[in-house]
Structures are given as C-alpha cells and as structure tokens.
PABA-382438 format. One record per residue (C-alpha): residue number from 1; residue in one letter; x, y, z. Coordinates in steps of 0.001 Angstrom, whole numbers, plus 500000, padded with zeros to 6 digits. Layout:
% residues N
[NUM, a, [X, Y, Z]]
...
END
This chain:
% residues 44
[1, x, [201495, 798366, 676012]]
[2, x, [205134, 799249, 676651]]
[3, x, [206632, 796549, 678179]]
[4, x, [210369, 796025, 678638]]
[5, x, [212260, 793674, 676041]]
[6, x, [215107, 792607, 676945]]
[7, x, [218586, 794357, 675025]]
[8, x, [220513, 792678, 673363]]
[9, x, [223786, 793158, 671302]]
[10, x, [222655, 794789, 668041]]
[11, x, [225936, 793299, 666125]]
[12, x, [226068, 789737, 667618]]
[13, x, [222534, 789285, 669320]]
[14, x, [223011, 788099, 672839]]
[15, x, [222215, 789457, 676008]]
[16, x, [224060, 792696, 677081]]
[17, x, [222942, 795750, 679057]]
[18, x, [224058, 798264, 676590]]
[19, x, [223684, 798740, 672651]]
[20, x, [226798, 796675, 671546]]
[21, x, [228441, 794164, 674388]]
[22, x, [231912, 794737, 675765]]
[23, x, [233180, 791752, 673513]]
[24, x, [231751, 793350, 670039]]
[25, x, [233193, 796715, 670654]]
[26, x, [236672, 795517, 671918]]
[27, x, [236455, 793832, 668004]]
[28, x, [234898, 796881, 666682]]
[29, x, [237741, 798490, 668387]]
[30, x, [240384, 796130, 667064]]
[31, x, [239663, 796053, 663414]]
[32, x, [239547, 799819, 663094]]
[33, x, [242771, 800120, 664766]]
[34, x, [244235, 797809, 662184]]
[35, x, [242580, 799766, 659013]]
[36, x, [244052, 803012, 660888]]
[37, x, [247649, 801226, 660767]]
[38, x, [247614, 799793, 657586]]
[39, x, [246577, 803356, 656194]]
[40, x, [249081, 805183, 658032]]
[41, x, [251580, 802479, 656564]]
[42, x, [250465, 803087, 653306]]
[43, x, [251216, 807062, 653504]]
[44, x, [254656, 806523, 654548]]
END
C-alpha cells in the first residue's frame, strides 16, 4: 500500500526533489530579506 508519489513543491506545485523547489525558496528568500530591510529602515 505505500507506494511512492511523486514530490512536488508544496508552495507552487511542480515537480522538485525536495519540500519547496530552488526557485520558491530563492523568493521565499527574497521577500523576507526585503521585510528585514524595510524594518531595519524603519528603526533608524
């Protein structure tokens, strides 16, 4: 009964080896960067 689905990207649903692809968590990656900045901004 256990057979092997294929994984795919949990955020945008295609085809990857891992959890989240390269391409979602380089985004991920990006807009957190940008919150981080715009807070830091903010504090200054």
């Amino acid at each position: 009964m256990s057979k092997k689905s294929k994984a795919v990207c949990m955020l945008c649903g295609k085809p990857s080896g891992k959890s989240i692809c390269d391409a979602c968590a380089q985004r991920v990656q990006g807009e957190q960067l940008g919150k981080k900045s715009k807070e830091q901004k903010g504090k200054g």
